[in-house]
C-alpha positions in Angstrom: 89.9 72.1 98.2 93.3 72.9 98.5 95.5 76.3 100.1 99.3 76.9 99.1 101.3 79.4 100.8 104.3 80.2 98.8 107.0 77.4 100.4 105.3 77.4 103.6 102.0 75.4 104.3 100.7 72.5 101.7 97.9 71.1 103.0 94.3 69.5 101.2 90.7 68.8 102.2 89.0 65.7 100.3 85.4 64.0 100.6 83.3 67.1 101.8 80.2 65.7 103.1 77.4 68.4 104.1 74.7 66.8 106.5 71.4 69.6 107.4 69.5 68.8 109.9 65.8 69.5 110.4 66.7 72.5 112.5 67.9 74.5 109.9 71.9 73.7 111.2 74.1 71.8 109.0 78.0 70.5 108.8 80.7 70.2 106.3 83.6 68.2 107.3 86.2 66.7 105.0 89.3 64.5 105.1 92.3 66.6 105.9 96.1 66.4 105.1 99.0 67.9 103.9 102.7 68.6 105.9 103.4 70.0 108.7 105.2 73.2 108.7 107.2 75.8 110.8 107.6 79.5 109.6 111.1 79.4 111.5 112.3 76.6 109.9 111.7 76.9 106.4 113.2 73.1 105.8 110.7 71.4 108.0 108.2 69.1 105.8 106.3 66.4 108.1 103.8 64.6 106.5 100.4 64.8 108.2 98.2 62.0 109.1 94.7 62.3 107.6 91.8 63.5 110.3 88.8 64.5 109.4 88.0 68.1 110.5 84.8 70.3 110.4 85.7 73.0 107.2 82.1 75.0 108.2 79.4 74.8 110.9 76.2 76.4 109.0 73.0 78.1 110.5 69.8 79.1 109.6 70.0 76.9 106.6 66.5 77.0 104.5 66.6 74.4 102.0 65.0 76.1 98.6 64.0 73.7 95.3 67.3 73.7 94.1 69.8 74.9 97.4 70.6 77.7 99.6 73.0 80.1 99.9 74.6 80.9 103.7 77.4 82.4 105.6 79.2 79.8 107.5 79.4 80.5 111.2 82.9 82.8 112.0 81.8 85.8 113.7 81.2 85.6 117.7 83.0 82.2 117.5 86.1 82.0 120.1 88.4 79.0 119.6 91.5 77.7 122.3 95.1 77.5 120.9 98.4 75.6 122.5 99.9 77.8 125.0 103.1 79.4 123.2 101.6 80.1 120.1 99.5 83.0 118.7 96.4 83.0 120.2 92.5 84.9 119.7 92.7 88.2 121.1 89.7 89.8 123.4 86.8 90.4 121.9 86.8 94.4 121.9 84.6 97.4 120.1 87.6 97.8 117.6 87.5 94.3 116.5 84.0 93.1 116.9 82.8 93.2 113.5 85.0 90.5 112.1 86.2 89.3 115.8 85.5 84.8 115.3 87.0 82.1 113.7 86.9 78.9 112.1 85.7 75.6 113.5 88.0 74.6 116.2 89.0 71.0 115.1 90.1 72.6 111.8 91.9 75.1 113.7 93.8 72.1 115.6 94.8 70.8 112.5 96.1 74.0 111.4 98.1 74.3 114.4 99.8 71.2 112.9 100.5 72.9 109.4 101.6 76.4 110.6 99.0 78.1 109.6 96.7 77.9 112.2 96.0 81.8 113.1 95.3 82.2 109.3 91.9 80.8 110.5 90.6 83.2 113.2 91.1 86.6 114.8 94.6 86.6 115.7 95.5 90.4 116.1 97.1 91.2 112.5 97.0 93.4 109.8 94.8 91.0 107.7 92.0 89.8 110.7 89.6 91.4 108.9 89.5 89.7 105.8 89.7 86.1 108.1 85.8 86.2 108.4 84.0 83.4 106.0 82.4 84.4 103.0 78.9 83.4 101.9 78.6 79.5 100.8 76.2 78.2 97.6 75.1 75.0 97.8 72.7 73.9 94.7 71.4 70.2 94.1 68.8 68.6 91.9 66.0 65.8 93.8 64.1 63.8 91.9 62.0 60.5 93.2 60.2 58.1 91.7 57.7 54.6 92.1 54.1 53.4 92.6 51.8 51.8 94.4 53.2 50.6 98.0 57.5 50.3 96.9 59.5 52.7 98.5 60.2 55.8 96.5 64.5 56.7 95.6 65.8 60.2 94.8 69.2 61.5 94.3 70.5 65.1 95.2 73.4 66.5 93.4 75.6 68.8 96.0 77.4 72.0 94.3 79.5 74.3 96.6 80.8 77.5 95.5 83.5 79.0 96.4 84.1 82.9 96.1 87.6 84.3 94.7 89.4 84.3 98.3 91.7 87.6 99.0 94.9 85.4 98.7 98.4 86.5 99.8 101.7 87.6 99.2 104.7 86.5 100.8 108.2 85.7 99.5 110.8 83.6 101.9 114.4 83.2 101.3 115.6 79.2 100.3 117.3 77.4 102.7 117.8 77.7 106.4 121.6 79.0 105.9 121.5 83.0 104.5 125.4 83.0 104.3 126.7 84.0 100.5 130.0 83.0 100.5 132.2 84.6 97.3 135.3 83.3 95.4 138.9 84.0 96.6 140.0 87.5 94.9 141.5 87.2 91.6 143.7 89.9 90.2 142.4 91.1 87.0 144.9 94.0 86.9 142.9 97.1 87.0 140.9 95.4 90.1 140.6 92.6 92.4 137.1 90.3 91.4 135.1 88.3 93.8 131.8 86.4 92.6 128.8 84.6 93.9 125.3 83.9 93.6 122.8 85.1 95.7 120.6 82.8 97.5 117.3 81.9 95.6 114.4 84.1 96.6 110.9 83.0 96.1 107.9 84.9 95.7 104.4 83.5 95.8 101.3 86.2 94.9 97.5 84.8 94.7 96.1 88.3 96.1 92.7 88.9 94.3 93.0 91.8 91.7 97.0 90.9 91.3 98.8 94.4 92.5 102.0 95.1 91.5 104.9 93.9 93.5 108.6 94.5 93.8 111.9 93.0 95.9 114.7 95.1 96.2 118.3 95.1 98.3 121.0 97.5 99.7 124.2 96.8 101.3 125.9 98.3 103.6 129.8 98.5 103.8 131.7 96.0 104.5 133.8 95.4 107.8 137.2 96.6 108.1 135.9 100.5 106.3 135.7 98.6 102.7 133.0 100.5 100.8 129.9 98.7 100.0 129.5 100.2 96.7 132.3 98.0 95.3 129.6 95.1 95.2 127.4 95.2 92.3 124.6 92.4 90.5 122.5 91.1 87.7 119.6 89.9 88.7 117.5 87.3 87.1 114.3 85.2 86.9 115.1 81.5 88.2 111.9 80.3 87.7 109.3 82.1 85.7 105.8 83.2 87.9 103.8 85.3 89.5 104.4 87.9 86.5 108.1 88.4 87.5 110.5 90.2 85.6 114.3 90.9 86.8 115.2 93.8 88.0 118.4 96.1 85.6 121.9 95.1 86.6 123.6 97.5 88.9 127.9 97.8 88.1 130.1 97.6 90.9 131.4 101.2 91.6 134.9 100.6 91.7 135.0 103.3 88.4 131.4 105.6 89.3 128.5 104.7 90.9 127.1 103.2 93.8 127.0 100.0 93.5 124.4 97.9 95.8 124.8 100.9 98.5 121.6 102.1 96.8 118.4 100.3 96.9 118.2 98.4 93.8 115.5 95.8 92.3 116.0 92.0 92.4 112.5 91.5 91.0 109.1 92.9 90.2 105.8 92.8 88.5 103.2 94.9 87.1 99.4 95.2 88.3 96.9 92.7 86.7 100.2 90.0 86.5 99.0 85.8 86.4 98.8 84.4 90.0 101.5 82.4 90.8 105.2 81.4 92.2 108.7 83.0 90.9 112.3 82.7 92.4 114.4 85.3 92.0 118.1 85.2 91.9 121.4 87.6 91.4 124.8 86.7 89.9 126.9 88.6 92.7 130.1 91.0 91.4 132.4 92.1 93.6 135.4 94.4 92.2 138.1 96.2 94.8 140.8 98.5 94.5 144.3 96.0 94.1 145.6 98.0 97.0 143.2 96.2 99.2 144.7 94.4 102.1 144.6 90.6 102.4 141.5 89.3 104.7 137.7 88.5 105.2 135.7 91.1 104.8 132.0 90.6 105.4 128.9 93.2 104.7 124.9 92.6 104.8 122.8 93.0 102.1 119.1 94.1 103.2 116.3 92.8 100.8 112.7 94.5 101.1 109.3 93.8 99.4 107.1 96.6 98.3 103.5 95.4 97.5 
């Protein structure tokens, strides 16, 4: 079993062992590890220790000839979090059909990866598609012998996972955003500037693979230099995810524009492979050669529409 968030969280579970007990309650747990992470600091990587942590506390298990199916225990469940971080909300009318959460030592470990309010009801738009989906377990028992020697049997363990919801997020390489450009060069009918926009990387595993798009706008620059002078061409870094770069918008030192209009870095269609892209833009800046000596500086706003 293993989860991957896009750049932010890596993290496995090995050696699931399920033990049922005679009163119809059972336990998965597994070995844990993977790296800790920090959503703030997207160049933290701290490799985790391995712990073993419960994955699903089951009940009401009835053992059938050849397994069970059951919901693992999420809803009603309240779990405790470090104080500072994002914590389980009150249980209330508005949440209380999906209001729970995951066993707590595998929430503790999660704390430790960054994605630890992934795991119960935390408040956010996506608590209720946190609560556990139904288990299968299936196994084959066979025994054999005579006479007074002690009978052996052997039971084959299959768990089935459903097709989770998944996730879309895209993050921006490196912790430092700032695109610096070349030194204007006079190319007679205009001064050029270029540069290369830092790598953007977008990670899609939702279930039924909408379509999804990134897109930027600047505004002008500082000193009342126009924003529309600054134009791109985007482009597919690494292939995923069904991404396909967005057209190439001119600088509008002639007509247009420019970037002052919402333009697309990257998108794909609906029913696109599950996956990872990075997106990227060769950056084209062309001003008037009346423009006065100096640093001008503008932001360029990027925005993903899923």
């Amino acid at each position: 079993m293993s989860v991957f968030y896009g750049g932010l969280t890596y993290w496995s579970a090995t050696d699931p062992t399920l033990t049922v007990k005679a009163d119809g309650t059972a336990t998965l747990t597994a070995t844990a590890s993977g790296y800790g992470a920090d959503m703030n600091d997207p160049g933290k990587w701290v490799p985790l220790p391995a712990s073993t942590v419960t994955l699903a506390n089951l009940s009401h298990v009835e053992l059938g000839e050849s397994g069970f199916t059951v919901t693992p225990d999420y809803l009603g469940v309240s779990v405790s979090v470090p104080a500072g971080t994002t914590g389980q909300p009150t249980k209330s009318a508005a949440n209380a059909p999906y209001w729970g959460a995951f066993p707590q030592s595998f929430v503790d470990f999660q704390q430790l990866t960054g994605q630890s309010s992934y795991w119960f009801t935390s408040g956010g738009a996506r608590d209720a598609a946190k609560p556990a989906t139904p288990l299968s377990v299936s196994y084959t028992a066979s025994a054999g012998g005579d006479g007074p020697a002690a009978s052996e049997g052997e039971q084959t363990i299959t768990a089935t996972v459903p097709e989770q919801a998944g996730e879309f997020t895209w993050t921006i390489d490196g912790s430092d955003h700032a695109v610096p450009l070349t030194d204007a060069v006079n190319k007679g009918a205009y001064l050029q500037s270029t540069g290369d926009l830092k790598p953007v990387k977008v990670t899609d595993t939702r279930a039924g693979a909408p379509a999804w798009s990134v897109s930027g706008q600047t505004g002008d620059f500082t000193g009342g230099l126009s924003g529309k002078y600054l134009g791109w061409t985007p482009s597919v870094v690494t292939e995923g995810a069904g991404a396909h770069a967005g057209a190439a918008v001119a600088s509008g030192i002639d007509s247009g524009a420019g970037l002052t209009g919402s333009a697309v870095l990257g998108s794909a269609d609906a029913g696109h492979a599950k996956g990872t892209a990075t997106l990227g833009a060769a950056l084209d800046l062309r001003l008037p050669t009346t423009t006065e000596s100096g640093t001008y500086t503008t932001t360029l706003t990027l925005t993903a529409l899923s």
